[in-house]
C-alpha positions as CSV (number, residue, x, y, z in Angstrom):
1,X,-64.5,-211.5,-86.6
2,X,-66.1,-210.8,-83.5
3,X,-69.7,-210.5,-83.2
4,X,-71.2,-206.9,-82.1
5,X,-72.0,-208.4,-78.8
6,X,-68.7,-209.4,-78.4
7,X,-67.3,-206.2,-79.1
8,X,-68.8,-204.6,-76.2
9,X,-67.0,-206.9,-73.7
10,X,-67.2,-205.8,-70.3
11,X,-64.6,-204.7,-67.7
12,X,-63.3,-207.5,-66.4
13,X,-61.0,-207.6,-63.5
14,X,-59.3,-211.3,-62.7
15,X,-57.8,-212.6,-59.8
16,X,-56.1,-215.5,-61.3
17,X,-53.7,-216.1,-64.0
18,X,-55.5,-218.9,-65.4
19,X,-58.2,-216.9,-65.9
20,X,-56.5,-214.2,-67.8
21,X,-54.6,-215.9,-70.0
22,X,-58.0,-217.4,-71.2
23,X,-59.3,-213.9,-71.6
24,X,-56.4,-212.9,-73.8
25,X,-56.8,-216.1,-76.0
26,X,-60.5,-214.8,-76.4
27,X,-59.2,-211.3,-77.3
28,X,-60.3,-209.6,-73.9
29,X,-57.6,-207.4,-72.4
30,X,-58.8,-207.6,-68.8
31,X,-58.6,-204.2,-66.8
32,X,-56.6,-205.7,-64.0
33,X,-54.8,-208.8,-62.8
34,X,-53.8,-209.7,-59.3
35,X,-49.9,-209.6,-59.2
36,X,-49.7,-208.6,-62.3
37,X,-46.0,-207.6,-61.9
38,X,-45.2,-211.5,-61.7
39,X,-47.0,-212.5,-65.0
40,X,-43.5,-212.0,-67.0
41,X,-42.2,-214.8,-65.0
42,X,-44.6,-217.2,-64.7
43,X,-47.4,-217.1,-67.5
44,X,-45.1,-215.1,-70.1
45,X,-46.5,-215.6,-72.9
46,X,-48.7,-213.8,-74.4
47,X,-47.1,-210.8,-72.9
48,X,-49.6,-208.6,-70.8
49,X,-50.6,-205.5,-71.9
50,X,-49.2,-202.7,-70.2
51,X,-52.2,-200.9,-69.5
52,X,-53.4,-203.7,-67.4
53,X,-53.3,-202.6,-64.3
54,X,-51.7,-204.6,-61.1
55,X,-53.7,-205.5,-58.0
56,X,-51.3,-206.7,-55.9
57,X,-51.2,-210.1,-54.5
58,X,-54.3,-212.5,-54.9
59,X,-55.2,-212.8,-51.3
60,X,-54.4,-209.2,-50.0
61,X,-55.5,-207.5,-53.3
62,X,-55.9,-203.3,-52.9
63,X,-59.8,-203.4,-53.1
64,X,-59.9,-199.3,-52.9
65,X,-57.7,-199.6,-56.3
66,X,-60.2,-202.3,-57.8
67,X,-63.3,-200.8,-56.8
68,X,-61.9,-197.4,-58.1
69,X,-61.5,-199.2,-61.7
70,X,-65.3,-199.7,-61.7
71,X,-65.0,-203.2,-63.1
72,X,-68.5,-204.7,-64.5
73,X,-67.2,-208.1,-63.6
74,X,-64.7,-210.3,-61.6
75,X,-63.0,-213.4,-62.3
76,X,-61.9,-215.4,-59.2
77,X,-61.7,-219.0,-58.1
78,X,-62.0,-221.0,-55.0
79,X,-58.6,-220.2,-53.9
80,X,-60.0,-216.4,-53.0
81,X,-63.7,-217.6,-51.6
82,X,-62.4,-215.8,-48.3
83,X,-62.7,-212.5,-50.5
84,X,-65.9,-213.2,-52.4
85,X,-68.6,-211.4,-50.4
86,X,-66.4,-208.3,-50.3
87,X,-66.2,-208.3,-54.2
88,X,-69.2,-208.9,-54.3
89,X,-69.9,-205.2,-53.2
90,X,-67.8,-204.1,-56.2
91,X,-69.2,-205.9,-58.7
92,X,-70.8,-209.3,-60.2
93,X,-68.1,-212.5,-59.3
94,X,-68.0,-215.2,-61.6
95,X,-65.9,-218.3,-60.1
96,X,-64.3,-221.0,-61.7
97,X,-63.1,-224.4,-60.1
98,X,-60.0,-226.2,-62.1
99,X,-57.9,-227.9,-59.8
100,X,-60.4,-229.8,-57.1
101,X,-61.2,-233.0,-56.4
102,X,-62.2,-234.5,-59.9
103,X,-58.2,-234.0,-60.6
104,X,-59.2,-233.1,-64.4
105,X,-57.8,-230.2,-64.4
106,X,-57.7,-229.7,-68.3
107,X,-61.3,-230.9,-68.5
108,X,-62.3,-228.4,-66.1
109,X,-60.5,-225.6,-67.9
110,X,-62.0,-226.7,-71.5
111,X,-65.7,-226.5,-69.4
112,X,-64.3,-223.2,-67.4
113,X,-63.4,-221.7,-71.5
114,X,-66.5,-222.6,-73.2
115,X,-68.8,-221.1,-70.1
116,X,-66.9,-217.9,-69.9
117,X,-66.5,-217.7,-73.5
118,X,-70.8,-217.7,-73.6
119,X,-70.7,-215.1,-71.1
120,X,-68.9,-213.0,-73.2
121,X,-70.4,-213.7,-76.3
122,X,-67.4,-215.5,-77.3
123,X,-68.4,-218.6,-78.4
124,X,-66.8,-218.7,-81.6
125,X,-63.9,-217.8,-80.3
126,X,-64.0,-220.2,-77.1
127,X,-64.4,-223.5,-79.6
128,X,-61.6,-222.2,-81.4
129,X,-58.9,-222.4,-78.5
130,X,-60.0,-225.5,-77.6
131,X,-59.8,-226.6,-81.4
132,X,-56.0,-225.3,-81.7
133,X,-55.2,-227.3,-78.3
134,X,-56.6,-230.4,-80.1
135,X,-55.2,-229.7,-83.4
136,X,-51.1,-229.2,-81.4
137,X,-52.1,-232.2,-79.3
138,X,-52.7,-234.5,-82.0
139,X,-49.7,-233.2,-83.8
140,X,-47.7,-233.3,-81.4
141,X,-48.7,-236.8,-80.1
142,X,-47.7,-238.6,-83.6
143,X,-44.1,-236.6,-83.4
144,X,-43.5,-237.7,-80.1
145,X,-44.6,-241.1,-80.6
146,X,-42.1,-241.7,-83.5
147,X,-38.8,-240.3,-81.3
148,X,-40.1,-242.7,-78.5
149,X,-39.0,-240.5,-75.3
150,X,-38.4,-241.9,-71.6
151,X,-40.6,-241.5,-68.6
152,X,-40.2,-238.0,-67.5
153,X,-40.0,-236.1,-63.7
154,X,-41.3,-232.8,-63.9
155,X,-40.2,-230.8,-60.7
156,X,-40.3,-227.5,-59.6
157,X,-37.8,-226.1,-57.3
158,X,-38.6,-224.5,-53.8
159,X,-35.4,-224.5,-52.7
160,X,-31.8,-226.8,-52.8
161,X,-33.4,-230.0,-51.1
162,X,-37.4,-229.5,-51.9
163,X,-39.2,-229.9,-54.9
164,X,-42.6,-229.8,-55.9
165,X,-43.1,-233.2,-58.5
166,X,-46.4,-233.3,-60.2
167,X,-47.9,-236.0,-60.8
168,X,-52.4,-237.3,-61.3
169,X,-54.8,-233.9,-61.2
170,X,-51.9,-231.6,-62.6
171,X,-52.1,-229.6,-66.0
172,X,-49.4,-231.1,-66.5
173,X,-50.6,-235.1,-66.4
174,X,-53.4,-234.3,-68.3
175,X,-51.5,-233.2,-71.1
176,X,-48.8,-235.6,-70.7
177,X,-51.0,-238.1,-71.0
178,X,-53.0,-236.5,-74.5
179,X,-49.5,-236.6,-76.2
180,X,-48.3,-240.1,-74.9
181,X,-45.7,-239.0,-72.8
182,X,-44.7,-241.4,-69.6
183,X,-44.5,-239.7,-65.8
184,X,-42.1,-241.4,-64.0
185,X,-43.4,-240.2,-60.7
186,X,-46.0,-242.6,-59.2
187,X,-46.6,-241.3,-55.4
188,X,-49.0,-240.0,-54.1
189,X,-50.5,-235.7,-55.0
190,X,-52.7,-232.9,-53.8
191,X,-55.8,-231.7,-55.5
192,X,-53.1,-229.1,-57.1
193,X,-51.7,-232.3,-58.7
194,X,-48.4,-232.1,-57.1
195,X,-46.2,-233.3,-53.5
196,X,-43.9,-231.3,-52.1
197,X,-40.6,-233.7,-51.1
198,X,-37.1,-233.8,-50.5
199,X,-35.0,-234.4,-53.2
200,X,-33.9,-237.8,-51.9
201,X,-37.3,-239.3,-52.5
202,X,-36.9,-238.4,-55.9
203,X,-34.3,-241.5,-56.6
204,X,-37.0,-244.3,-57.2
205,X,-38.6,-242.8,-60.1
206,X,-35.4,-241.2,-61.3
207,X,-33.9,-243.7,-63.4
208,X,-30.8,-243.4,-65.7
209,X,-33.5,-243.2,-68.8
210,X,-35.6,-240.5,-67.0
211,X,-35.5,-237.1,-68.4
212,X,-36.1,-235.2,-65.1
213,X,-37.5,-231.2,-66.1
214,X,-37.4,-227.8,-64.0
215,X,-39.0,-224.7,-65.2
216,X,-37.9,-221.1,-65.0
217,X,-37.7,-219.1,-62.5
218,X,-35.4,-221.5,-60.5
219,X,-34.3,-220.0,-57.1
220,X,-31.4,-217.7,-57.4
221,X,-29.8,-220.0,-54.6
222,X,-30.4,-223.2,-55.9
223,X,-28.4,-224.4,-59.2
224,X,-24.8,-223.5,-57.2
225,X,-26.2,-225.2,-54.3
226,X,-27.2,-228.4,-56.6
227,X,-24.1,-228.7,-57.9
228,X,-22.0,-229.1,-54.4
229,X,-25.5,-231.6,-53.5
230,X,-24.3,-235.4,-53.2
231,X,-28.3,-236.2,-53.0
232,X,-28.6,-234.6,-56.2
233,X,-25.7,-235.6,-58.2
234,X,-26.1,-239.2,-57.4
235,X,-29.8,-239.7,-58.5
236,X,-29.4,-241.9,-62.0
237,X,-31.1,-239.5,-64.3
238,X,-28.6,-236.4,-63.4
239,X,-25.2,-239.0,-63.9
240,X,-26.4,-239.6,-67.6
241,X,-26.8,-235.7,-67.9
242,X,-30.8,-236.1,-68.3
243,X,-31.3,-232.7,-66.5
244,X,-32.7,-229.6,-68.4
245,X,-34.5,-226.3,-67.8
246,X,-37.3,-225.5,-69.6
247,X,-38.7,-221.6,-70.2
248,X,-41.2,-220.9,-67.7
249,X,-44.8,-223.0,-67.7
250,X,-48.0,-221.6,-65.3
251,X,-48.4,-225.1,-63.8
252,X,-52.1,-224.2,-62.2
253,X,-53.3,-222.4,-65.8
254,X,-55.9,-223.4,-68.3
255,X,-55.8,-224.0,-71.7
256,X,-53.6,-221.5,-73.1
257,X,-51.1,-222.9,-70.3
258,X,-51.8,-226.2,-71.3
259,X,-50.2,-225.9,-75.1
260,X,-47.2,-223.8,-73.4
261,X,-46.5,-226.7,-71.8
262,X,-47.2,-229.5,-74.9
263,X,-45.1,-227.1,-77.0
264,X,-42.0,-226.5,-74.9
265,X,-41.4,-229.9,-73.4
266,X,-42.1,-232.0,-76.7
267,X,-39.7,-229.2,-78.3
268,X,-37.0,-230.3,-75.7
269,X,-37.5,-233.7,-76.4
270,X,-37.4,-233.7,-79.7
271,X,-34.5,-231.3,-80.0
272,X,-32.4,-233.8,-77.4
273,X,-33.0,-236.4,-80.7
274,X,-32.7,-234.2,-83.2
């Protein structure tokens, strides 16, 4: 259970998904979430409570609404330093960096849960997320192992001929690599651990054994548009039918994001074997 300290968690408002996911794995509802209307898409699960209330988009947040909530803290990252110093005149900011230059993102998230799981009074409860990641891991890691997958190409649709493919200092790598799993992409990413490209440059890491992955939401625009796309029908992987959507993953979360993503990609890889 809970200590008493941790019972008397404060007001916390977040500006990042990450963030509040981690919050709900600790069993703090935060008060507020930027774009909080989004979070069914992208983070889904666990769902967000519905008295959580929405402060609009991350970088043009409605501070009147936010310092009208009277938080007692705020969660940001570096990705809203242009916002710290205005609020900071609504309450105490507590920044955490995940995705930067170390490209460990999952590392960074592990330090980022234990520290704000201490500030909280959460410890318990922070070693034991970390414990269940390396408990489905490890699990996960042996099943894998025995059905012996390909390489795979996780993309991410921004439109009918771009994709965002993650590759070294994505969530994704990091976890990949923790349950033995191969990435077939091999260029070159941004600190966010991903490169935006056209869908022919896709082809060389593409291969007929590839399993090549999309997430949910896909562009309304772009599945109809795929299928007409000779680019697209003609990389290897997509003529031996080694094309599949998986439910939706938050690609820049933490931990809680981190098992999402173990979970429902070894479940489609095992399930293609089953």
């Amino acid at each position: 259970m809970p200590s008493a300290k941790a019972a008397a968690s404060p007001r916390i408002a977040t500006l990042d998904y990450g963030l509040a996911n981690t919050l709900l794995s600790l069993g703090v509802t935060p008060i507020a979430v930027a774009a909080a209307e989004g979070w069914s898409d992208w983070v889904v699960e666990p769902p967000l409570p519905s008295e959580v209330v929405d402060l609009g988009v991350d970088r043009e947040i409605n501070l009147e609404l936010l310092a009208a909530l009277s938080p007692d803290l705020i969660l940001t990252t570096p990705y809203v330093q242009s916002l710290r110093s205005r609020l900071e005149e609504i309450a105490p900011v507590l920044s955490f960096s995940v995705y930067n230059e170390n490209k460990r993102p999952f590392r960074q998230a592990q330090e980022a849960t234990l520290r704000l799981a201490e500030r909280l009074g959460r410890e318990a409860e922070g070693r034991a997320l970390l414990d269940r990641a390396e408990t489905l891991f490890a699990a996960l890691s042996v099943r894998l192992h025995v059905s012996d997958p390909g390489p795979l190409l996780l993309v991410r649709f921004m439109d009918a001929r771009h994709v965002r493919v993650y590759g070294g200092g994505s969530l994704f790598q990091d976890v990949m690599d923790r349950l033995g799993l191969r990435n077939a992409w091999e260029g070159p990413a941004t600190l966010w651990g991903f490169e935006t490209v056209g869908v022919e440059q896709l082809a060389p890491a593409a291969g007929p054994e590839t399993e090549i992955f999309t997430f949910e939401p896909v562009p309304q625009e772009v599945l109809p548009t795929l299928g007409n796309s000779p680019l697209w029908r003609r990389l290897p992987a997509v003529e031996a039918g080694n094309f599949s959507i998986l439910p939706a993953v938050l690609m820049f979360g933490m931990v809680p994001s981190a098992m999402r993503f173990a979970d429902v990609v070894s479940r489609a890889l095992l399930e293609s074997r089953a």
